[in-house]
N, CA and C atoms as a LAMMPS dump frame, in Angstrom:
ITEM: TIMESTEP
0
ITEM: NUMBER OF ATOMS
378
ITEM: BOX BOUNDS ff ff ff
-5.0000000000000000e+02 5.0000000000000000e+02
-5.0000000000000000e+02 5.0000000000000000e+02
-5.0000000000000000e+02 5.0000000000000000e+02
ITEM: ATOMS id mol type element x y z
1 1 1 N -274.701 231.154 -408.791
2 1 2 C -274.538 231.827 -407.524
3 1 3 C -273.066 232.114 -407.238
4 2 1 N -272.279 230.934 -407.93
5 2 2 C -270.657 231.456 -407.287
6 2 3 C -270.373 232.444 -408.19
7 3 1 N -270.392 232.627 -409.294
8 3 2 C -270.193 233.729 -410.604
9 3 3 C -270.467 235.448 -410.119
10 4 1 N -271.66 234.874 -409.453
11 4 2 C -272.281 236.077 -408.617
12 4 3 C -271.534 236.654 -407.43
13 5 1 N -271.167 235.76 -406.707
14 5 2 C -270.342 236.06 -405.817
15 5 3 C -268.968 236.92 -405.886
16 6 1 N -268.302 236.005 -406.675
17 6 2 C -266.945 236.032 -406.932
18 6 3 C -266.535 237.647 -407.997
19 7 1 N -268.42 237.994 -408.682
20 7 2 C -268.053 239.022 -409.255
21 7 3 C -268.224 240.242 -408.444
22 8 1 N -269.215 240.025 -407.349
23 8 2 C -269.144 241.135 -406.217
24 8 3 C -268.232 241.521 -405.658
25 9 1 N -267.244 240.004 -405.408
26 9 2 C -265.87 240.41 -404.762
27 9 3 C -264.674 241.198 -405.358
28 10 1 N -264.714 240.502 -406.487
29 10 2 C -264.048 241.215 -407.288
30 10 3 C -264.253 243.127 -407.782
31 11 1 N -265.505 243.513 -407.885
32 11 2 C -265.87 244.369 -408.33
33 11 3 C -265.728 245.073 -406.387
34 12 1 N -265.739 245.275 -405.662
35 12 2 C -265.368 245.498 -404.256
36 12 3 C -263.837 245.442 -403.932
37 13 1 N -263.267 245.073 -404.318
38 13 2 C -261.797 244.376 -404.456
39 13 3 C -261.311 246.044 -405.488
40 14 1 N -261.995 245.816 -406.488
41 14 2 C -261.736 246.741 -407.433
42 14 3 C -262.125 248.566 -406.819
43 15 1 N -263.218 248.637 -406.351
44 15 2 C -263.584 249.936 -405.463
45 15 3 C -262.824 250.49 -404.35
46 16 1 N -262.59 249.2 -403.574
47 16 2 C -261.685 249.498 -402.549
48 16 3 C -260.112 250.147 -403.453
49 17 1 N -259.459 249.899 -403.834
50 17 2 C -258.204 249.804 -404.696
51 17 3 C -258.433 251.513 -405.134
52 18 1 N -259.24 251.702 -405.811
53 18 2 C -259.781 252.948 -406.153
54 18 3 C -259.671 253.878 -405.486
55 19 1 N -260.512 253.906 -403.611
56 19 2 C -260.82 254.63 -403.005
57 19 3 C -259.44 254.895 -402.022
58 20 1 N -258.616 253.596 -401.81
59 20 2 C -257.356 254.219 -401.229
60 20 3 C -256.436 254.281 -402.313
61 21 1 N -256.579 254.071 -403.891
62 21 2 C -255.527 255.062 -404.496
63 21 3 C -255.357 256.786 -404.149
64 22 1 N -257.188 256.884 -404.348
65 22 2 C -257.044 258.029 -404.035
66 22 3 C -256.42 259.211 -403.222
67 23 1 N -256.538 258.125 -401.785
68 23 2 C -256.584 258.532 -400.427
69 23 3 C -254.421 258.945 -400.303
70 24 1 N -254.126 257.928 -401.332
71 24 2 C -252.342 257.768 -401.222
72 24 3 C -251.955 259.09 -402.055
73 25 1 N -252.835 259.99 -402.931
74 25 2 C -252.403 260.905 -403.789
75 25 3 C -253.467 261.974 -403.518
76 26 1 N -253.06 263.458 -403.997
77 26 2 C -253.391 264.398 -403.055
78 26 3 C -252.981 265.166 -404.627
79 27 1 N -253.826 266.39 -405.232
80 27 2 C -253.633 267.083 -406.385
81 27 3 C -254.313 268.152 -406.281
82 28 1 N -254.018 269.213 -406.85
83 28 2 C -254.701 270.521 -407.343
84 28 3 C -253.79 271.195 -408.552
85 29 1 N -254.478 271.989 -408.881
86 29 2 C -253.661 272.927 -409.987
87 29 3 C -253.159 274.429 -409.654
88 30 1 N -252.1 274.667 -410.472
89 30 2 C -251.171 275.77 -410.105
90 30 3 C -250.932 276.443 -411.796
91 31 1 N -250.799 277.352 -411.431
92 31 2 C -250.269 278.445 -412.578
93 31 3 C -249.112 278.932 -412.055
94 32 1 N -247.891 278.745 -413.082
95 32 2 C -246.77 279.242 -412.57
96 32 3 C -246.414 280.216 -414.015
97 33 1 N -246.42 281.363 -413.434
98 33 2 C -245.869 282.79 -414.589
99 33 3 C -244.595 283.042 -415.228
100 34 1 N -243.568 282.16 -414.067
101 34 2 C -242.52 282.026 -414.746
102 34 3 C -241.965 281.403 -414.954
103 35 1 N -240.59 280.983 -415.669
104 35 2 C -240.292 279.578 -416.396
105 35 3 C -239.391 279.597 -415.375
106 36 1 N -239.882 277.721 -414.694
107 36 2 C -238.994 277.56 -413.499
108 36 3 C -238.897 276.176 -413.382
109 37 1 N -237.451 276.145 -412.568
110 37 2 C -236.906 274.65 -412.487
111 37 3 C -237.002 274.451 -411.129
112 38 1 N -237.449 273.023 -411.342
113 38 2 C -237.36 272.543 -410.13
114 38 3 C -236.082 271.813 -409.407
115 39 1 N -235.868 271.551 -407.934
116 39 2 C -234.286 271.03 -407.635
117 39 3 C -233.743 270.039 -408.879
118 40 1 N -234.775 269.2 -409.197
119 40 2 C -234.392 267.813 -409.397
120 40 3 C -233.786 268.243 -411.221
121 41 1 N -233.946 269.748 -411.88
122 41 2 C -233.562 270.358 -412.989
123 41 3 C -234.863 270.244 -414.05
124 42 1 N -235.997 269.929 -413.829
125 42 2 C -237.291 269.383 -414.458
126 42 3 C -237.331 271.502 -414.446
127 43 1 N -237.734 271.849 -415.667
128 43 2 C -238.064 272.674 -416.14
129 43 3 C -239.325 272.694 -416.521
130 44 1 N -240.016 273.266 -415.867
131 44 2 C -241.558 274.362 -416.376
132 44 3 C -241.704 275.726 -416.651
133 45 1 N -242.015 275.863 -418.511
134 45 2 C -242.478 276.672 -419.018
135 45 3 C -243.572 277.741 -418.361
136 46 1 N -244.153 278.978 -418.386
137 46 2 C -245.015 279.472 -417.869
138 46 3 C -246.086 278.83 -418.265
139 47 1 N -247.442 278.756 -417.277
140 47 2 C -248.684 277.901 -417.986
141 47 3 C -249.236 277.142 -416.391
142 48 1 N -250.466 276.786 -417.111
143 48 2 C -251.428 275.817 -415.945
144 48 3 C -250.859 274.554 -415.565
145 49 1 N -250.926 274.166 -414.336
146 49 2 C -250.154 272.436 -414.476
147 49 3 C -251.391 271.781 -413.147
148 50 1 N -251.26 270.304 -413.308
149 50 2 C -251.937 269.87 -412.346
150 50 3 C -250.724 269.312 -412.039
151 51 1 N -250.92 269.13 -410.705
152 51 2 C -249.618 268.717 -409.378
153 51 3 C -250.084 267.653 -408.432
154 52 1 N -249.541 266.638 -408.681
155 52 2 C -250.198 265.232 -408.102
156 52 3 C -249.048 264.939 -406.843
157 53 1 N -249.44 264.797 -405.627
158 53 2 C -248.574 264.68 -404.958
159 53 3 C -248.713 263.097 -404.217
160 54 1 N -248.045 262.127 -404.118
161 54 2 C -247.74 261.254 -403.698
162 54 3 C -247.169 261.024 -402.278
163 55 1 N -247.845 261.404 -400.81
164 55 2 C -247.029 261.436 -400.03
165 55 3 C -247.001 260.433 -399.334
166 56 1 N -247.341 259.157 -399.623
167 56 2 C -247.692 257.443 -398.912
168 56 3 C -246.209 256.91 -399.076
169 57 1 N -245.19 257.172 -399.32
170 57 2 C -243.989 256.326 -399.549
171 57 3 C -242.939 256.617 -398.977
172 58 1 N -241.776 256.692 -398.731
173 58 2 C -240.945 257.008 -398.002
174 58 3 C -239.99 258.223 -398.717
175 59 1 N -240.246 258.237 -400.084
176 59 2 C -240.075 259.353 -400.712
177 59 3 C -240.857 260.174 -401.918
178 60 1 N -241.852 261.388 -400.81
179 60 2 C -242.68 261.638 -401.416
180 60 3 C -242.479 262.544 -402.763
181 61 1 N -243.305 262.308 -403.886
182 61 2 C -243.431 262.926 -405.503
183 61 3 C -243.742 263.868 -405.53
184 62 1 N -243.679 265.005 -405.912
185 62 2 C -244.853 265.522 -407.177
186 62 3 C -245.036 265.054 -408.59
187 63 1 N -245.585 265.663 -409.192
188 63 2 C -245.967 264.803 -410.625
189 63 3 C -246.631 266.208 -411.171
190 64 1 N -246.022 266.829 -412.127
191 64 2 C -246.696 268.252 -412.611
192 64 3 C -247.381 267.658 -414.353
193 65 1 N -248.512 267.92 -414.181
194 65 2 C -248.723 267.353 -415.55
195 65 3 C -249.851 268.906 -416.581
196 66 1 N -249.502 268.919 -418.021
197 66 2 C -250.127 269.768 -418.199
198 66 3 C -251.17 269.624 -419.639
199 67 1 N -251.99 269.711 -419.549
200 67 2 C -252.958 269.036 -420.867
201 67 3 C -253.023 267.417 -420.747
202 68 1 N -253.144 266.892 -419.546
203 68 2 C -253.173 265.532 -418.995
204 68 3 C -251.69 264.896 -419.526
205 69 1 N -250.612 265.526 -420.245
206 69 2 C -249.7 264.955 -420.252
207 69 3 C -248.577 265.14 -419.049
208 70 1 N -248.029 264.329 -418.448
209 70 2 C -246.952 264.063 -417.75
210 70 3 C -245.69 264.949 -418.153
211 71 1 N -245.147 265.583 -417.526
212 71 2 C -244.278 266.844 -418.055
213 71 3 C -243.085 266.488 -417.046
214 72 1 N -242.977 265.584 -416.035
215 72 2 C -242.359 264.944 -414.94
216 72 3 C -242.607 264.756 -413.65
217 73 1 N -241.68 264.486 -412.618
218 73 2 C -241.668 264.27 -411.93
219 73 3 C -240.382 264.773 -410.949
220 74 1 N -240.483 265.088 -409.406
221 74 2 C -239.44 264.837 -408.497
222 74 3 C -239.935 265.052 -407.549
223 75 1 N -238.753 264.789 -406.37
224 75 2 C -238.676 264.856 -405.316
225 75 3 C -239.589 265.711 -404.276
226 76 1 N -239.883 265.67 -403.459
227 76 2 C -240.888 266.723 -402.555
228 76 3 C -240.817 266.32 -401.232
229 77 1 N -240.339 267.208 -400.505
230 77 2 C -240.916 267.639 -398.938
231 77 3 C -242.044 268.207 -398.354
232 78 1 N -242.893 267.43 -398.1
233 78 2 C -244.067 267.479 -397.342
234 78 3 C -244.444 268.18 -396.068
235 79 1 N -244.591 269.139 -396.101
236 79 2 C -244.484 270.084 -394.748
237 79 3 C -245.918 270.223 -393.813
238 80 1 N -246.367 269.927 -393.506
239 80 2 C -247.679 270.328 -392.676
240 80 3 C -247.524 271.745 -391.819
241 81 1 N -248.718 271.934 -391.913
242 81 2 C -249.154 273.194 -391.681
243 81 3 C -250.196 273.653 -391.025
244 82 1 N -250.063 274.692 -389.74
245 82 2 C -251.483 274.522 -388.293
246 82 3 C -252.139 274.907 -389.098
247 83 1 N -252.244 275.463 -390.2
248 83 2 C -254.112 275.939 -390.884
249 83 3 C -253.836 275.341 -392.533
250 84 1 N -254.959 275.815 -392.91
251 84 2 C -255.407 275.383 -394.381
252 84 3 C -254.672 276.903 -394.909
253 85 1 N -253.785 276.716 -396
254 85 2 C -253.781 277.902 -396.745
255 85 3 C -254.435 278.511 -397.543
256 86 1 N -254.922 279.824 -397.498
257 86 2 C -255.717 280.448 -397.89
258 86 3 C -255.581 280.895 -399.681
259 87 1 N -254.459 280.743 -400.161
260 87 2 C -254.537 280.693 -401.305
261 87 3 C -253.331 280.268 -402.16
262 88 1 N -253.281 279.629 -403.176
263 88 2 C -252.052 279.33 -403.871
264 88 3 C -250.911 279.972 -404.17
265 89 1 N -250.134 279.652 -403.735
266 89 2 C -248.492 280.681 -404.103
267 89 3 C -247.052 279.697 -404.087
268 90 1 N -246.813 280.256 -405.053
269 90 2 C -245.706 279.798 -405.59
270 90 3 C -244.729 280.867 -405.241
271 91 1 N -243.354 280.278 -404.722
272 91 2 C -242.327 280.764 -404.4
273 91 3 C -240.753 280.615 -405.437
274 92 1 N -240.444 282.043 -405.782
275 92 2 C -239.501 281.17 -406.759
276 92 3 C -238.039 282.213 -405.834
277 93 1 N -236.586 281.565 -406.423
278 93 2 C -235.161 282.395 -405.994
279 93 3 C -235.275 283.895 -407.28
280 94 1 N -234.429 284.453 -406.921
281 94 2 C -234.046 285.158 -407.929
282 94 3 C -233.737 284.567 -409.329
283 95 1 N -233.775 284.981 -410.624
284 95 2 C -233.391 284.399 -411.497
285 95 3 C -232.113 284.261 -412.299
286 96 1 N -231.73 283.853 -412.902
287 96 2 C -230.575 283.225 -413.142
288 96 3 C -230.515 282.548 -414.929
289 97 1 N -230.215 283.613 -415.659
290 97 2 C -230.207 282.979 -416.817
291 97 3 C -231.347 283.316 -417.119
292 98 1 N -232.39 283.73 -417.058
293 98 2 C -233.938 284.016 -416.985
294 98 3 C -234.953 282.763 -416.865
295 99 1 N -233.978 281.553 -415.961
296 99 2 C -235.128 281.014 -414.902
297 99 3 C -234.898 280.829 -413.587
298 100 1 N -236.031 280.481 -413.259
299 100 2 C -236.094 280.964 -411.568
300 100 3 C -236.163 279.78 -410.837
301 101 1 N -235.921 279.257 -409.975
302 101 2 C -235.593 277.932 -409.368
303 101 3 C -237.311 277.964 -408.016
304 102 1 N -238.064 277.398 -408.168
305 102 2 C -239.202 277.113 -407.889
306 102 3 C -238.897 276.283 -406.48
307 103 1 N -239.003 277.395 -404.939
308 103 2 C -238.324 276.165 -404.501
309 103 3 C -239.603 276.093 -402.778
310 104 1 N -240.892 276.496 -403.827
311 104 2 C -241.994 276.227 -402.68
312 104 3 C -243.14 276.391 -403.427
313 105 1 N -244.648 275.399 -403.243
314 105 2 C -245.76 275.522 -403.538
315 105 3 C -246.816 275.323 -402.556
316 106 1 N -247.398 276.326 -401.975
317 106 2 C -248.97 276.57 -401.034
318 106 3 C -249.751 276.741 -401.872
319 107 1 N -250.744 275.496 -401.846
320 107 2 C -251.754 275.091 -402.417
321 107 3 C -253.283 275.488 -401.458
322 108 1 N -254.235 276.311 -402.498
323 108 2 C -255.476 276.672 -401.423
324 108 3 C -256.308 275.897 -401.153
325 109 1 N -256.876 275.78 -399.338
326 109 2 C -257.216 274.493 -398.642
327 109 3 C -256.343 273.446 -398.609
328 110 1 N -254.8 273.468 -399.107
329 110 2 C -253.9 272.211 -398.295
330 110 3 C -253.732 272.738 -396.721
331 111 1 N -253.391 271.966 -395.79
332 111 2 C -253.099 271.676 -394.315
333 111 3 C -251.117 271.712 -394.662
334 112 1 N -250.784 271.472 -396.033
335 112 2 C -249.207 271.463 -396.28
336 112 3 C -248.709 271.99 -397.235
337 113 1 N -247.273 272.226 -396.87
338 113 2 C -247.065 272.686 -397.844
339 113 3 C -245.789 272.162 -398.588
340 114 1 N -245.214 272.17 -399.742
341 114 2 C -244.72 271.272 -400.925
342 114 3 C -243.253 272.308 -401.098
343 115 1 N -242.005 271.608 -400.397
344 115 2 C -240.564 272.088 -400.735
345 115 3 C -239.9 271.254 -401.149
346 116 1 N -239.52 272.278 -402.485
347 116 2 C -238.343 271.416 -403.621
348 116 3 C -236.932 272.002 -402.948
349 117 1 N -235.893 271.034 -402.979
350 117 2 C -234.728 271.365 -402.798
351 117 3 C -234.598 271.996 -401.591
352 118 1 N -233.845 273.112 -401.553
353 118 2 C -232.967 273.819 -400.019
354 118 3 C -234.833 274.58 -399.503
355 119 1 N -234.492 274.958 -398.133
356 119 2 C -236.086 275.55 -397.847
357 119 3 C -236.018 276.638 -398.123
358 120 1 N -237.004 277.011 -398.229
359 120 2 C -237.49 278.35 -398.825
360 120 3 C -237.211 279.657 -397.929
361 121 1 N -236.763 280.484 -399.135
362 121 2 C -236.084 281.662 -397.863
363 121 3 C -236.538 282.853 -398.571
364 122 1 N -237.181 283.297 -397.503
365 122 2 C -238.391 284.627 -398.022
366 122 3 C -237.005 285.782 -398.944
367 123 1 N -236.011 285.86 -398.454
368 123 2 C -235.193 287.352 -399.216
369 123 3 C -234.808 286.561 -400.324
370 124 1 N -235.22 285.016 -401.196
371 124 2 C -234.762 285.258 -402.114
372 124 3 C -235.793 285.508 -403.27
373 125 1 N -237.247 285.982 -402.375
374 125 2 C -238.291 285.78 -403.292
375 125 3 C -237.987 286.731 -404.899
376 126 1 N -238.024 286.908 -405.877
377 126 2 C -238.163 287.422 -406.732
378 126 3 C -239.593 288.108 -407.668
């Protein structure tokens, strides 16, 4: 009976852990067309990425990963937003060297939205 117990707890112990990992990280996927750096100098190739965002800590992540591998990580400003955005867009500066400094992501159905580095300023869209 205690074996029994102690494995319910445990296995509950273990679910719970699960259900607010989840709740601490927040992801969707993005296609970015052009090869772009982010503030933190983390360079992405053109291509699909999943984007794991971490905003439970006092300094919130992204995490761009592509073919389930980890491709990095940085910094992110967490912006909220009065509606759900209606569709994914990526914001890049003009380019420079022929890459483009990536310095906003609206994700479709986030409530927020995700700024790397200085904020995003519509005349430098490219």
């Amino acid at each position: 009976m205690k074996n029994k117990l102690v494995t319910l707890s445990l296995g509950t112990a273990v679910a719970l852990l699960f259900v607010c990992g989840m709740t601490f990280a927040k992801s969707s996927n993005v296609n970015i067309i052009y090869k772009g750096q982010i503030a933190n100098g983390l360079i992405l190739p053109p291509g699909n990425y999943r984007v794991v965002v971490n905003n439970q800590s006092a300094t919130p992540e992204a995490s761009f990963y592509q073919n389930g591998n980890l491709i990095g990580t940085t910094p992110v400003k967490v912006v909220p937003e009065s509606r759900k955005n209606s569709q994914t867009e990526v914001y890049y500066s003009a380019p420079q060297d022929n890459i483009r400094r990536i310095t906003q992501i609206d994700f479709s159905g986030w409530k927020e939205k995700l700024i790397f580095g200085k904020t995003h300023n519509p005349a430098n869209l490219g």
